[in-house]
C-alpha positions as CSV (number, residue, x, y, z in Angstrom):
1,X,115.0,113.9,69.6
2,X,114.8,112.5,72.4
3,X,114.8,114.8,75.6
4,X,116.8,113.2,78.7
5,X,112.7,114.2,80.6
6,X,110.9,112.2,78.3
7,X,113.5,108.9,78.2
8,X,113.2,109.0,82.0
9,X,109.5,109.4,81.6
10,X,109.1,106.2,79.5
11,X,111.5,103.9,81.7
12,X,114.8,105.1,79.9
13,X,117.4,106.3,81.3
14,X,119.9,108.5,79.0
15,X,123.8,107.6,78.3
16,X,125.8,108.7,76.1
17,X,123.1,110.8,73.8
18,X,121.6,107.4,73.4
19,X,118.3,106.5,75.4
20,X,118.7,102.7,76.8
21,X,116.2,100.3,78.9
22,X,116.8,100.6,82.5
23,X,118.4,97.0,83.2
24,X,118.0,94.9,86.1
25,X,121.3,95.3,87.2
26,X,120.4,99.4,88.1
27,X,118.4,101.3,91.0
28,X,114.8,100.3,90.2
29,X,113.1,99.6,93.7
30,X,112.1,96.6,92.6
31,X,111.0,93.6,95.3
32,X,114.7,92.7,95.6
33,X,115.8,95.3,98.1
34,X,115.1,94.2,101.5
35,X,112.9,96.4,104.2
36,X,116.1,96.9,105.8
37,X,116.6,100.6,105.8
38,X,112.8,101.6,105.0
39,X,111.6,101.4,108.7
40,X,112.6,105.4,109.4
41,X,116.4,104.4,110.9
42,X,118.6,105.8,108.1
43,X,118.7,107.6,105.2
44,X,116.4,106.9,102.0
45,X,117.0,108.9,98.3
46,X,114.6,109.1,95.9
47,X,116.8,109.6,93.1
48,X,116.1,111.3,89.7
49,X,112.4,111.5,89.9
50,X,110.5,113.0,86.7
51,X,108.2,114.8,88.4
52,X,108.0,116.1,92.1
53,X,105.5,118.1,93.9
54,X,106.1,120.0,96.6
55,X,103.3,122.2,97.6
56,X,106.0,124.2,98.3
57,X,106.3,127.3,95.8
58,X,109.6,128.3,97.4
59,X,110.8,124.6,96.6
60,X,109.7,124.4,93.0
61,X,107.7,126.5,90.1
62,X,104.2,127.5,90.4
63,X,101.3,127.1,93.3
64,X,102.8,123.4,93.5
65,X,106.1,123.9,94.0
66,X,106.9,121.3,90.4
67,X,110.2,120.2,90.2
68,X,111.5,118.2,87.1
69,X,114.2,115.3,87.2
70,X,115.0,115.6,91.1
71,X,116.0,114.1,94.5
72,X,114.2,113.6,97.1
73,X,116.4,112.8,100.4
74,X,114.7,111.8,103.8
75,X,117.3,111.7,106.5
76,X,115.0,109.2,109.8
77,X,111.8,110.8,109.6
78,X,112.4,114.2,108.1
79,X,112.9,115.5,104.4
80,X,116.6,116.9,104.5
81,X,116.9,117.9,101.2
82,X,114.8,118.2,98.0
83,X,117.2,119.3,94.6
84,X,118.3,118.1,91.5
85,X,121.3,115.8,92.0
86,X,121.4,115.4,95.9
87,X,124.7,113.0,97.2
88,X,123.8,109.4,98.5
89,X,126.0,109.1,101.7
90,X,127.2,106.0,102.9
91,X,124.7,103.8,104.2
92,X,121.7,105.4,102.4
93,X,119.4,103.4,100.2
94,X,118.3,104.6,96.6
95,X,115.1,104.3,95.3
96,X,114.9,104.9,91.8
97,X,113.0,107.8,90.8
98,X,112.8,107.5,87.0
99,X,109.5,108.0,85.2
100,X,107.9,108.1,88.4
101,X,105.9,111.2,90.8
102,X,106.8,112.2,94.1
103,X,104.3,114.2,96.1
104,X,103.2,114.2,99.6
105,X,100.6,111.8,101.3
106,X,96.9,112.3,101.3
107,X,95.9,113.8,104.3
108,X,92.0,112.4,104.7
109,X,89.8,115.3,106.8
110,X,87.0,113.3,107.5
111,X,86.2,109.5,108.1
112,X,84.6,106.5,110.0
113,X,87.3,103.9,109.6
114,X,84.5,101.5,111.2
115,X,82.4,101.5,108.6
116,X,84.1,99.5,106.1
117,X,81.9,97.4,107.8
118,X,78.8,98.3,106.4
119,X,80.3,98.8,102.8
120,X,76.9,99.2,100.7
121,X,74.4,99.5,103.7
122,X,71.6,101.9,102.3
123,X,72.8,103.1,98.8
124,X,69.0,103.8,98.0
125,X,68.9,106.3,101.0
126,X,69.2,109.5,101.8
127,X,71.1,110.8,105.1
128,X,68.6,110.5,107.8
129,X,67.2,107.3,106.2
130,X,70.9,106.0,105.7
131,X,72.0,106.9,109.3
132,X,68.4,104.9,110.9
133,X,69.2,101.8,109.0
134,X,73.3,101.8,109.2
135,X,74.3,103.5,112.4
136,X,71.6,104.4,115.0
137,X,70.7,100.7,115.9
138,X,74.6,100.0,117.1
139,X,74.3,102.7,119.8
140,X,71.8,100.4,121.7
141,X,73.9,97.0,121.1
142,X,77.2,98.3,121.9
143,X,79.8,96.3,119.1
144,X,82.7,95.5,121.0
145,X,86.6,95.7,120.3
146,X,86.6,92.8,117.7
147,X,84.5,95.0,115.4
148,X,86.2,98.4,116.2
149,X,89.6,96.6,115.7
150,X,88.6,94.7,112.5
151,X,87.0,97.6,110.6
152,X,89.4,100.0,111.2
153,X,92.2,97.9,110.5
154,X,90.3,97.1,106.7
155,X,90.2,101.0,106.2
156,X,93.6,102.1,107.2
157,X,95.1,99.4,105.2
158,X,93.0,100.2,102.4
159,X,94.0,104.2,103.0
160,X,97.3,103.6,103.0
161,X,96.9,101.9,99.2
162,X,95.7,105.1,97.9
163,X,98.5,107.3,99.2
164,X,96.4,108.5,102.5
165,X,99.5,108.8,105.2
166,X,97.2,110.9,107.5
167,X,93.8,110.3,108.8
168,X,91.0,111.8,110.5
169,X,88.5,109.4,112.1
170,X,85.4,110.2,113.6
171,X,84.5,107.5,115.9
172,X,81.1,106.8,116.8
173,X,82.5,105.1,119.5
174,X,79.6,103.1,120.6
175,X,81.4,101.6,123.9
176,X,84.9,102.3,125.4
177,X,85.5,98.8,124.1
178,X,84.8,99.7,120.6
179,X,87.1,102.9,120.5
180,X,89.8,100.9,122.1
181,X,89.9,98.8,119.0
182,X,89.3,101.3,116.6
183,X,92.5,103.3,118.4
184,X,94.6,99.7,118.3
185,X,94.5,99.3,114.7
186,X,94.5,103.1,114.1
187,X,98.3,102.5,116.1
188,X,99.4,99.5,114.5
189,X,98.4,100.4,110.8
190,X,101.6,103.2,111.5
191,X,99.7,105.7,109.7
192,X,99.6,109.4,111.4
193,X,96.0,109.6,113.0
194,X,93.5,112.0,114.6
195,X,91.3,110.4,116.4
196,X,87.9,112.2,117.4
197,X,86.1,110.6,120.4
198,X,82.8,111.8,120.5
199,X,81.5,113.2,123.9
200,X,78.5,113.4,126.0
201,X,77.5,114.9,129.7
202,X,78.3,111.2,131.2
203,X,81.4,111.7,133.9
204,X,82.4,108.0,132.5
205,X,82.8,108.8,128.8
206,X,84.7,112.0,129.8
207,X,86.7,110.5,132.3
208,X,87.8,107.6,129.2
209,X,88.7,110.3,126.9
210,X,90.9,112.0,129.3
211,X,92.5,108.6,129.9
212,X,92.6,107.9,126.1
213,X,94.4,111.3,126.0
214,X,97.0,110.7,128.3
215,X,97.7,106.9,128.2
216,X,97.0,106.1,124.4
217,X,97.3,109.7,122.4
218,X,100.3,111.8,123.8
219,X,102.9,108.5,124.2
220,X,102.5,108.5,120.5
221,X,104.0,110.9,118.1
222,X,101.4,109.9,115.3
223,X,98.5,110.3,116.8
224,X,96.4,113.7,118.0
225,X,92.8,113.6,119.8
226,X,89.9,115.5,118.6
227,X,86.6,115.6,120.5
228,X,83.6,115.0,118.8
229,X,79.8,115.6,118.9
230,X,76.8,116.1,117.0
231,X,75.5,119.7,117.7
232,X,71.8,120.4,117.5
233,X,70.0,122.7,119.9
234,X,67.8,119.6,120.9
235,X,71.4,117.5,121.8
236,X,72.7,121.0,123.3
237,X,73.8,119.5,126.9
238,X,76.4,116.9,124.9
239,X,77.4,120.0,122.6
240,X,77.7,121.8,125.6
241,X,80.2,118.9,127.3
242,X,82.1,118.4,124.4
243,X,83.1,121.8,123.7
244,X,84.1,122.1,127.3
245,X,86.3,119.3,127.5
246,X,88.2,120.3,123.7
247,X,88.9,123.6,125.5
248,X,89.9,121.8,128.9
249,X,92.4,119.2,126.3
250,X,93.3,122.2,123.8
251,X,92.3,120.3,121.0
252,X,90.0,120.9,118.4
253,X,86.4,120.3,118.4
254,X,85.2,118.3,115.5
255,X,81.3,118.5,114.2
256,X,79.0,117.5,111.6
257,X,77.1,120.5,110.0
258,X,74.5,121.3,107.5
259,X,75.2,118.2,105.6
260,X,71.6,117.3,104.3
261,X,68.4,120.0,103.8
262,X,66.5,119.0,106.8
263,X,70.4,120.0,109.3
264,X,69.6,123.8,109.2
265,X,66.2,123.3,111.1
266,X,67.7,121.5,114.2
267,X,69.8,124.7,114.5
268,X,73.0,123.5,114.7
269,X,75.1,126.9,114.0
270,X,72.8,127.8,116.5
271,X,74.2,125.4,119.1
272,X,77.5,125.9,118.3
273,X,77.3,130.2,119.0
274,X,75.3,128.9,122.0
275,X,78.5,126.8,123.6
276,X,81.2,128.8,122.2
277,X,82.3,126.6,120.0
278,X,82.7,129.2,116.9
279,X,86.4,129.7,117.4
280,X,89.8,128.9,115.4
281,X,90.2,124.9,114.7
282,X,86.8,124.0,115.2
283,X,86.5,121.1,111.9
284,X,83.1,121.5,110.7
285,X,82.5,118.6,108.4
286,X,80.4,118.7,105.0
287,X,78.8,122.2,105.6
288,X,77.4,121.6,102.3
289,X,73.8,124.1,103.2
290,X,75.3,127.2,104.2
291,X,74.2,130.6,103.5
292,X,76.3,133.7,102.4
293,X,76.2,134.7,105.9
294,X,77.4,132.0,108.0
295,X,80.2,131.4,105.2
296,X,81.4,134.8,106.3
297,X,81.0,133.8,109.9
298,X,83.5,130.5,109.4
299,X,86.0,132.7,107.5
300,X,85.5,135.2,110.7
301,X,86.4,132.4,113.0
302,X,88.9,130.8,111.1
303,X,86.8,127.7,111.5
304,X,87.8,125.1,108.8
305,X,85.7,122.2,106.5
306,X,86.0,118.9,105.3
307,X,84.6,118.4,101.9
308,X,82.9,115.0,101.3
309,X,82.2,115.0,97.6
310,X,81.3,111.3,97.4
311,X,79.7,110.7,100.4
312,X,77.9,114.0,99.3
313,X,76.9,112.7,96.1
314,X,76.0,109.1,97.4
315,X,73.6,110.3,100.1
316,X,71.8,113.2,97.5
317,X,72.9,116.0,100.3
318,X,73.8,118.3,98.0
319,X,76.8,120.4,96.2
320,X,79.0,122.6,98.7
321,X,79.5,126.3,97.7
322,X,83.3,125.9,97.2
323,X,84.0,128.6,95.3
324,X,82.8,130.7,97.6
325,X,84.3,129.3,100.5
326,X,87.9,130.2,98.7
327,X,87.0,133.4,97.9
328,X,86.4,134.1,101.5
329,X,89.9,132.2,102.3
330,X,88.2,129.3,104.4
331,X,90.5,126.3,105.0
332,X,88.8,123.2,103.2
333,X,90.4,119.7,102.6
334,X,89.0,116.9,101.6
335,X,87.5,113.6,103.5
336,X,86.5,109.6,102.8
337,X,83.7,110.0,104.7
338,X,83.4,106.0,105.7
339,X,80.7,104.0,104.7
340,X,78.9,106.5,102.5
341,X,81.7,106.5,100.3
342,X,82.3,103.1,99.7
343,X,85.6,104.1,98.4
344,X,88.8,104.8,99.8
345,X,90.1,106.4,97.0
346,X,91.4,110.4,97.4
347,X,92.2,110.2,93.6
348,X,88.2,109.5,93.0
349,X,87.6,111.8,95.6
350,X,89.6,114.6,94.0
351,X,87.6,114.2,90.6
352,X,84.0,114.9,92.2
353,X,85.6,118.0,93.9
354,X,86.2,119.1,90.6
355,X,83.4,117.5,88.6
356,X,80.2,118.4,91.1
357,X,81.3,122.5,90.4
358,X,81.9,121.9,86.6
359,X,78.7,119.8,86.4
360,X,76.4,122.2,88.4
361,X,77.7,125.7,87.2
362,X,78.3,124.4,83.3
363,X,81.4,126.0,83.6
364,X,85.0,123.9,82.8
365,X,86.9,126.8,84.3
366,X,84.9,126.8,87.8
367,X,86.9,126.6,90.7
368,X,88.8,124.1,91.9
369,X,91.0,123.1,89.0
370,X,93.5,120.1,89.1
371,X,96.1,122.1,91.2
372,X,93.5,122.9,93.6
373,X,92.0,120.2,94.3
374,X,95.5,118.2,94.6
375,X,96.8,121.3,97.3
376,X,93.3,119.9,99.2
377,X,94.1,117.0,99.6
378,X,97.6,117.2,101.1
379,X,98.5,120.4,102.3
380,X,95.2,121.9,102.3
381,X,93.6,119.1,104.8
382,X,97.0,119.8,106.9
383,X,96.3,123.2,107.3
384,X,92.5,122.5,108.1
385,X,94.1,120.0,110.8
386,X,97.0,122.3,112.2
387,X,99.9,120.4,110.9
388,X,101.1,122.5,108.4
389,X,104.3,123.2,109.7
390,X,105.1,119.5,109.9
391,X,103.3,118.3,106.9
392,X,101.4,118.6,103.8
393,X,104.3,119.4,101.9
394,X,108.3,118.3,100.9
395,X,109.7,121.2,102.8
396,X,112.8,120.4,104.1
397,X,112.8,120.4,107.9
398,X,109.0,118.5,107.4
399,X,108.3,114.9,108.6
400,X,108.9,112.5,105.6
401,X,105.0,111.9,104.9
402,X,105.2,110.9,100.7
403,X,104.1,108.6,97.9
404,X,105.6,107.6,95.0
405,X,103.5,107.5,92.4
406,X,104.0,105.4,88.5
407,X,102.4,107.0,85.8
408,X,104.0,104.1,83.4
409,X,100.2,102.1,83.2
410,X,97.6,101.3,81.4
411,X,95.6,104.2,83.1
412,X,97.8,106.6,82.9
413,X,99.9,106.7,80.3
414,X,100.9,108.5,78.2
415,X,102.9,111.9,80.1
416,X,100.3,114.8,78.3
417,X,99.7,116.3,81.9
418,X,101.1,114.3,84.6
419,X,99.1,117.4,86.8
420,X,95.9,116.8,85.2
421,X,96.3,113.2,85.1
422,X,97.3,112.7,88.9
423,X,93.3,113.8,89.4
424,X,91.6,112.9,86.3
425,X,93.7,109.1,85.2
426,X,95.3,108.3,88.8
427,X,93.9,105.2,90.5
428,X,95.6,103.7,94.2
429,X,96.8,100.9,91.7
430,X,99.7,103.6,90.9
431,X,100.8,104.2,94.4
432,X,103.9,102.2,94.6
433,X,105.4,103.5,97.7
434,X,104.4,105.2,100.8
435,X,106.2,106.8,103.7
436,X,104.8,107.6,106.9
437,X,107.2,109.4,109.1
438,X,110.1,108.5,107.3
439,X,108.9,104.6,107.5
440,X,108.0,102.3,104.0
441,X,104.4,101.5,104.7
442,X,103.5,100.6,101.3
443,X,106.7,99.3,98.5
444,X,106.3,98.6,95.0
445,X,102.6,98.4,95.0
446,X,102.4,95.9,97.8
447,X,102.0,96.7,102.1
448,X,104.4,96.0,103.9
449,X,104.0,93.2,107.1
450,X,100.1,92.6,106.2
451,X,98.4,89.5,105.9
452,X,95.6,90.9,103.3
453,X,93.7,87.7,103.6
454,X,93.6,87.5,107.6
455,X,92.4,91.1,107.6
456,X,89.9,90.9,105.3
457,X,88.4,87.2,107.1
458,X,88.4,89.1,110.5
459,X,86.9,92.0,108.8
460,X,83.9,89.3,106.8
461,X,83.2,87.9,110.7
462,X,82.9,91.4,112.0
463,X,80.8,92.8,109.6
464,X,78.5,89.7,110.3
465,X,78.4,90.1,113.7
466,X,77.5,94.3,112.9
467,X,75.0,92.7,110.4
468,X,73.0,91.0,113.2
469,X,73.2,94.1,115.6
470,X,71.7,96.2,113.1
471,X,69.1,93.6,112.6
472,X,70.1,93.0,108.5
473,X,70.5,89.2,109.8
């Protein structure tokens, strides 16, 4: 027999005993509904969906709060309800559910939305050798706003197609000019943002990041600052400068550590004791070679990671002790990581979280599993960020940060483990909507207000302008 979850699961919907095609004349969120409604002003139901996740285990069954056949109601920008059959009220407008996931956005750690730029600069190099040819060059030509604007635009754009409604972008931020641009697409792409402006000892750069702070960051309820520097006891004074002026903001300090072999010997935990920086928030990104003891000391100081499986993999850094950062209770999400993943894809992202432990240990049962890896990437990288209590999960009362997600392809299909599957079949191609504070973003597989072609032409000229900076032309 037919089960009423398995009809809806295969595009049927169940009357009458008898499973029948959903027609054209029902609910199917198909092209033919207008934006109207979608831009975070009313009320939006996602009715009937056949499988929802809501991080939330006082929402749903297990670690991942799994519901079966239900509603998801966003009321503006907030989740209002989540139940089995929730009342439209006037005025709302229904999205079909039906054979389809709901879970909350991908929350991205750690990333260089520039570097979509540079897209396959390097792939024959290691960190240091990667970072001479890619990046270091562009701090003595200074790219300008064009090529902060048009790289960031690419990436966000291309985040949003694989479900990413938060990110975390570590600016290089080569010239005032260039993080202007970077934090004008960041804005207009609608998605929610933290942007981390790296800081050094001159009164200038400090004085723009206050201003970026007050005039550009706090007027917009999307966006959060982070400062950022690159801590080694030989660049202590701009350690030093940064962490004062994260303490003097109250934001969080955000840092790249221990990534590759040759980190640990330029004594960067070092620099960060030295400064103070070892203190709750502090986003330590990659710590990939730690040792038992300064694992224990992150867990002391509640200090929190962004994993960067790919980027990891691509640049030979090594495989990050993960299973023993959750035994110790450290907060880890996961991260893009820019141009040394090539790939904005959190689905391929959560696959070599789980596949770099199975591969190195031998072991198929080796933490993280599919539920773990999936609680990274949303509510995980929310709590790693702070957010927690507004998202990383559909908990009523939480801003309406979701996907929808259709399992009904070539990919995908058939429903064995739609769990398993979102981590080891899911590709962006399956994201067919995303909301970012109660607004469409993304609907029915296509984004909403972009002119694809435009962005990617402004994106081909910047690139060749970064090209000739760096000397590749």
């Amino acid at each position: 027999m037919l089960t009423r979850r398995r009809a809806l699961a295969l595009g049927f919907t169940v009357l009458a005993g008898l499973a029948v095609p959903l027609g054209a004349n029902q609910l199917d969120g198909t092209n033919q509904l207008d934006a109207t409604g979608y831009d975070g002003t009313a009320k939006v139901l996602i009715r009937d969906a056949s499988m929802v996740l809501t991080m939330d285990p006082a929402v749903g069954q297990g670690s991942l709060g799994l519901l079966e056949d239900a509603d998801v109601l966003m009321t503006k920008n907030t989740i209002t309800a989540v139940g089995k059959d929730l009342s439209a009220t006037a005025g709302a407008r229904v999205i079909d559910g039906r054979g389809k996931i709901v879970m909350p956005g991908f929350v991205d750690l750690h990333t260089h939305t520039w570097q979509s730029l540079i897209r396959g600069c390097a792939t024959d190099k290691e960190l240091n050798g990667w970072l001479a040819e890619c990046v270091l060059p562009l701090y003595g030509n200074q790219p300008a706003y064009a090529e902060g604007y048009a790289g960031t635009r690419l990436s966000t754009l291309d985040a949003i197609g694989t479900g990413i409604t938060t990110t975390t972008d570590w600016s290089h931020s080569f010239s005032a000019d260039f993080a202007n641009g970077s934090l004008k697409a960041l804005a207009d792409s609608k998605m929610r943002f933290f942007f981390s402006y790296t800081a050094n000892t001159k009164p200038a750069t400090l004085d723009e990041i206050r201003r970026v702070k007050k005039e550009v960051i706090d007027p917009n309820p999307l966006a959060h600052l982070q400062v950022g520097t690159h801590p080694t006891m030989q660049n202590l004074p701009n350690t030093t400068a940064a962490e004062n002026l994260s303490k003097e903001l109250g934001v969080a300090l955000n840092v790249h550590v221990h990534e590759s072999k040759t980190d640990p010997a330029t004594g960067q935990m070092e620099a960060l004791r030295k400064v103070g920086a070892m203190r709750p928030g502090l986003l330590m990104n990659h710590a990939v070679q730690m040792t038992d003891a300064e694992l224990d000391e992150l867990a002391a100081h509640d200090v929190r990671v962004a994993h960067n499986p790919l980027s990891n993999m691509r640049l030979a850094s090594g495989v990050i002790r993960l299973p023993q950062m959750a035994s110790r209770n450290i907060k880890v999400g996961l991260g893009i990581d820019g141009g040394t993943n090539d790939t904005t894809d959190m689905f391929n992202d959560m696959r070599a979280a789980v596949g770099l432990q199975r591969a190195t240990a031998m072991d198929p049962t080796r933490y993280p599993q599919p539920a773990d890896v999936l609680r990274m990437a949303t509510l995980g990288g929310a709590e790693a960020l702070g957010i927690d209590k507004e998202i990383g999960s559909l908990t009523p009362g939480k801003k309406a940060d979701l996907q929808i997600i259709d399992p009904q392809a070539l990919n995908f299909a058939p429903n064995g483990n739609w769990v398993s599957q979102l981590v080891f079949n899911a590709q962006p191609v399956n994201v067919q909507w995303v909301f970012v504070n109660g607004v469409a973003v993304k609907r029915n597989g296509q984004l909403i207000g972009v002119d694809t072609a435009k962005v990617i032409r402004d994106a081909d000229t910047a690139s060749d302008r970064i090209g000739v900076l760096l000397g590749r032309s």
